[in-house]
N, C-alpha and C positions, 0 to 999 in steps of 0.2 A: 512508561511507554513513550516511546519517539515518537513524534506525529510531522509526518511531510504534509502541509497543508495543499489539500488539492486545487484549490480556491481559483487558480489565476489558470485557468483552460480555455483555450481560442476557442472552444465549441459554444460557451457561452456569449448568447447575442453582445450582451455588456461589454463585456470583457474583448470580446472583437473588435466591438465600435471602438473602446479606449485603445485601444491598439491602432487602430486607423486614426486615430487622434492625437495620439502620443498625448494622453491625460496623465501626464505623471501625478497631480491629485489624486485621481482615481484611484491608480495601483498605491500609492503612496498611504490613501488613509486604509486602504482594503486590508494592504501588509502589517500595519499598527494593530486596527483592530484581529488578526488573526494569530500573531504573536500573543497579543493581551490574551487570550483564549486557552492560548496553551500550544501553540503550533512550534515545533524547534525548527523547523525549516520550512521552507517554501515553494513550490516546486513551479516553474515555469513553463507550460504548457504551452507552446508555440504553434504546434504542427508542424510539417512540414517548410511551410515559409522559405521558398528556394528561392523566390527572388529577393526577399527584405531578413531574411532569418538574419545576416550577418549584421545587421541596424540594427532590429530589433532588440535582440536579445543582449547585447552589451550596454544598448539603452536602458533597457529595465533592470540590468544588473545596478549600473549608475544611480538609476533614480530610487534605488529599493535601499542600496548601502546609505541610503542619505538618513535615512530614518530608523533601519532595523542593521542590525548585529548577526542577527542567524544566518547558516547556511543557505544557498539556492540550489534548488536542482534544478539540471536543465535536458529539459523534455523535450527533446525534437530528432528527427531522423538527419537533421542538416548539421554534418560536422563542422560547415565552417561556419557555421552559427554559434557553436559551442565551444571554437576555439578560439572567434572575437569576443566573447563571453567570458570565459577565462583569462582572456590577456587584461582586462579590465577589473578583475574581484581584488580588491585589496582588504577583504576583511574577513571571514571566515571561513574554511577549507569547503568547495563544494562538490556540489552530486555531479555526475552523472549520468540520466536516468535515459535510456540505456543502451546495451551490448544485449544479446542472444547468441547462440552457438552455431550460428551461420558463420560459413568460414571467411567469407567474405566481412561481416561486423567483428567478428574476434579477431583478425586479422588488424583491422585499424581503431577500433575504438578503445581497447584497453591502453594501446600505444600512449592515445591521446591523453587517456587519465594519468596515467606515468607521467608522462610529459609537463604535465599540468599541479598533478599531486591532489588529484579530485580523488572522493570514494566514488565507486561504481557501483550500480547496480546493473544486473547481470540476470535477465532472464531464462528460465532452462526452457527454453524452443530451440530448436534444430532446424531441422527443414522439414517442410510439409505441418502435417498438424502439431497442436502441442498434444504432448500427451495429456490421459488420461488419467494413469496410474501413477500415485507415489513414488512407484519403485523406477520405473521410467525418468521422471525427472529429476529424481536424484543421480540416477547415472548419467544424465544429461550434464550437471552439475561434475560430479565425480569423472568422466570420460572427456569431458571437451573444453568445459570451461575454466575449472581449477589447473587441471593441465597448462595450459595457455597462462595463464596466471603464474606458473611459476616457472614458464620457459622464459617470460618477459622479466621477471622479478619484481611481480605488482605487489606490494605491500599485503598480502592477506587480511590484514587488521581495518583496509580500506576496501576490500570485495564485500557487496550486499548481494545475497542468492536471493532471488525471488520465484516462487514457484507459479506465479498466474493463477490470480483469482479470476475464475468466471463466471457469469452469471444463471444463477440458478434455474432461470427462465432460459431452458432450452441445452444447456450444459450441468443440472444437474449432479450427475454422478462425479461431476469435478468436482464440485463445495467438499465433502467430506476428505477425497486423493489430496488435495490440497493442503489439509490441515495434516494431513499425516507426513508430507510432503514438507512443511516446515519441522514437525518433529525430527524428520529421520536428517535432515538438512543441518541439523543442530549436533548431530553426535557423525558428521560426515568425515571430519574431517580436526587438524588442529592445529592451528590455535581454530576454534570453534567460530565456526564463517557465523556473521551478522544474517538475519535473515529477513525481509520485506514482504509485503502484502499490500495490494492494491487492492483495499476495503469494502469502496462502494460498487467496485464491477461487481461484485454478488447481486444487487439488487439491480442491474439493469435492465433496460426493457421491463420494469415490472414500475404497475402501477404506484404512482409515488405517494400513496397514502401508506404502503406497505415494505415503502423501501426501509426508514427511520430503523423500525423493528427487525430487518433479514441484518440491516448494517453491521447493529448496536448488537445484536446475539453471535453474531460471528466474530467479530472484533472479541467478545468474552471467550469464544473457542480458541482461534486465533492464538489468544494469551494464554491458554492452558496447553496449548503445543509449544508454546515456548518465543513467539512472534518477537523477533527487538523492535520493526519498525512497521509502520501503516501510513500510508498515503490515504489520506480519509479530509475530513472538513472537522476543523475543531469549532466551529460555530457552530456544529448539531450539540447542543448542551447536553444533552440528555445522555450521547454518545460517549461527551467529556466525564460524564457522574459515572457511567458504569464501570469506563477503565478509572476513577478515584474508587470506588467500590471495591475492586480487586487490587491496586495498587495497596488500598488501606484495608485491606480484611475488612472490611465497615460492614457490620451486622444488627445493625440497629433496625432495620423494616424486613416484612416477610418479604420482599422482591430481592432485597440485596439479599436475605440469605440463600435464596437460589439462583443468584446470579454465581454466586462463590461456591454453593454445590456444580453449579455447570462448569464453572474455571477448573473447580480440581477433580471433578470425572473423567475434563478430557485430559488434565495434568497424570493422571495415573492410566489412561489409557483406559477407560471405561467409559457408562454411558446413564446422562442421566435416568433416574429411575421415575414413574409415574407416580409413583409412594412419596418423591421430594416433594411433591407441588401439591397445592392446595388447590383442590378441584373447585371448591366453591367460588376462586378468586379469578376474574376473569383476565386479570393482566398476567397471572403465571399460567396459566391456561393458554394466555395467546405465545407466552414465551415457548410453553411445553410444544405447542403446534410448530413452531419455526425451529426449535433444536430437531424435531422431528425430516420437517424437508430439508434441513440444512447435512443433514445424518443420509436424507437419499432414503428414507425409512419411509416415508409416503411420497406420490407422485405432488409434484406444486403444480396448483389454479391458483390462478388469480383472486379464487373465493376461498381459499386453504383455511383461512381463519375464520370463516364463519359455517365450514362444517363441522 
């Protein structure tokens, strides 16, 4: 599994202050220790940034190539952030992160990656809401975006489709359109489009004793639709062991084996069974409860796991 390490987001107090600081330290040991981890790229999470984005962000490219090798994505709505960004990478091809099906963002962002020789990622929003439905954002994908893609001559082998994870807490009925929304994303098209997932929006707004468990179960659905890549935190260990779990078929404890029943349920389009889990054990019991909200099969509270 590809992991874009989410790590470096202006929403985090930290990470803002280093930023107002220019601690190249900071970002410098954060990006070590997140590679060590298992992160293949790193994604750059600026925000907006209209007046400093075009500083910033070629700054942090500078001081991150000093230490790491990997890819960067670069997360910000500010194109000329992203293309003092680029004129500055001299080491490995980067993201990105991103375009939508706004005619105005397809219009100039995929230019930009051409231009540049970045992969993109490419979420299927249009205008107004995202959808709902699978079938929806795949035609979003299929009607506006791939189109675009090969009126410019974007390398298809560098487009990453992402369907929009959202969080469960209050967008519900998206978790499960989503996962099928990578499936059908997978056989749309050929050569067969990469596909993305932004991980930990599932567990937003939700109490963060309970976030670890919605992440780390979906992330295993995730994989059994066929996911290449996630934007998640490779520092959550625990997250790191379950994609090793299905990576390695590892069947050595009762939890990893119905981590690998849940991989190939949703791998063949089915659904865990009540009969896989061992009612007496309380951690497949809280696993069985989250496939459940994550499935849209029961309503989420906040108290979901201790009914």
């Amino acid at each position: 599994m590809y992991i874009i390490a989410e790590n470096i987001h202006v929403i985090s107090p930290r990470v803002k202050q280093a930023l107002a600081d220019r601690d190249a330290r900071f970002f410098q040991d954060l990006v070590v220790r997140l590679v060590e981890a298992g992160a293949n790229a790193i994604d750059l999470n600026i925000g907006p940034q209209k007046k400093e984005g075009h500083e910033i962000l070629p700054w942090l490219v500078q001081i991150l190539e000093e230490v790491v090798d990997v890819p960067l994505s670069f997360d910000t709505t500010n194109l000329a952030a992203i293309e003092a960004a680029c004129q500055v990478v001299r080491k490995a091809q980067p993201i990105i992160n991103s375009t939508d099906a706004r005619a105005e963002r397809l219009e100039s962002v995929p230019l930009l990656a051409k231009k540049y020789n970045t992969r993109l990622i490419a979420l299927t929003m249009a205008e107004g809401m995202i959808p709902v439905s699978a079938e929806e954002r795949v035609s979003i994908a299929l009607e506006k975006i791939i189109p675009r893609m090969v009126e410019i001559d974007f390398p298809m082998t560098d487009l990453i489709l992402d369907p929009l994870v959202l969080t469960v807490k209050g967008c519900q009925p998206y978790c499960p359109e989503c996962i099928e929304a990578i499936r059908t994303l997978k056989a749309a098209w050929d050569p067969q489009p990469l596909t993305n997932a932004g991980l930990s929006n599932v567990s937003n707004q939700v109490p963060t004793e309970l976030r670890p468990l919605l992440n780390r179960t979906y992330m295993v659905m995730l994989m059994g639709a066929g996911v290449d890549m996630v934007i998640a935190d490779p520092l959550d260990r625990q997250l790191m062991e379950w994609i090793r779990i299905v990576e390695q078929r590892d069947q050595s404890t009762p939890v990893a084996r119905l981590i690998l029943k849940l991989h190939d349920a949703v791998a063949q389009m089915e659904e865990l069974r009540l009969e896989d889990v061992d009612q007496s054990d309380p951690e497949q019991m809280d696993i069985w409860k989250t496939v459940q909200i994550l499935l849209n099969k029961v309503i989420y509270s906040d108290a979901y796991l201790r009914v």
